[in-house]
C-alpha positions as CSV (number, residue, x, y, z in Angstrom):
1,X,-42.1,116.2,79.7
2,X,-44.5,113.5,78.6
3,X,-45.2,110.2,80.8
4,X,-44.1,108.3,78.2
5,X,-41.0,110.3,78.2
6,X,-40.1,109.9,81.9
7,X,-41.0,105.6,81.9
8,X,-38.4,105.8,79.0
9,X,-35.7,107.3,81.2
10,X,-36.3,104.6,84.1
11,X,-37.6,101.4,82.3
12,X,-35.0,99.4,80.0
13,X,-35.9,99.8,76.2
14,X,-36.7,96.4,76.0
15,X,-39.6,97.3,78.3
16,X,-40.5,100.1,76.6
17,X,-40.2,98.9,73.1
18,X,-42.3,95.6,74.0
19,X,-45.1,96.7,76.2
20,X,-47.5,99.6,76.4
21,X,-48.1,101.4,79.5
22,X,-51.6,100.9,80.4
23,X,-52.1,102.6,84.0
24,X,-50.1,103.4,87.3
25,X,-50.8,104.4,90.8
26,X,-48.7,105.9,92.9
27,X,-48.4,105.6,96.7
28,X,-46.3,107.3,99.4
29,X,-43.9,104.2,99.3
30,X,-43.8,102.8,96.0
31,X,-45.2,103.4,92.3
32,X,-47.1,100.5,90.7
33,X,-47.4,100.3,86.3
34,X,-49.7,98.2,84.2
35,X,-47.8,96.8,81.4
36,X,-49.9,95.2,78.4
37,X,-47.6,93.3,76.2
38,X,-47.7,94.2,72.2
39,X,-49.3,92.2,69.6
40,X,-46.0,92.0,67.4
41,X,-42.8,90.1,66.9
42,X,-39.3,91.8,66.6
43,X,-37.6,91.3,63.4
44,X,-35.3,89.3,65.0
45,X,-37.7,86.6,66.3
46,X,-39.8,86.7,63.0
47,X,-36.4,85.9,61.3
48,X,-36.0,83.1,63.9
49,X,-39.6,81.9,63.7
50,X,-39.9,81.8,67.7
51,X,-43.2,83.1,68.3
52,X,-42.8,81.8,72.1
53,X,-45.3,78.8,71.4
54,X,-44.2,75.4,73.5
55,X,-44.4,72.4,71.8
């Protein structure tokens, strides 16, 4: 099985289908991911218009 695969099976989708997995380490405690958020809007928010700006 693929990383990807695996980080599917622990992270929610939302995670999954909003950020890319950029690196990890792994320690003899705990395991620590990189997340780099995507450069695209769900359908949902581009219906909305929210692109997350404050004004």
């Amino acid at each position: 099985m693929k990383q990807w695969q695996v980080l599917r099976t622990v992270f929610p989708d939302i995670i999954t289908d909003n950020f890319d997995f950029v690196d990890y380490k792994t320690g003899d405690d705990r395991h620590d991911y990189w997340l780099e958020e995507r450069e695209y809007m769900s359908r949902e928010d581009y219906r909305k218009a929210q692109t997350g700006k404050v004004v």
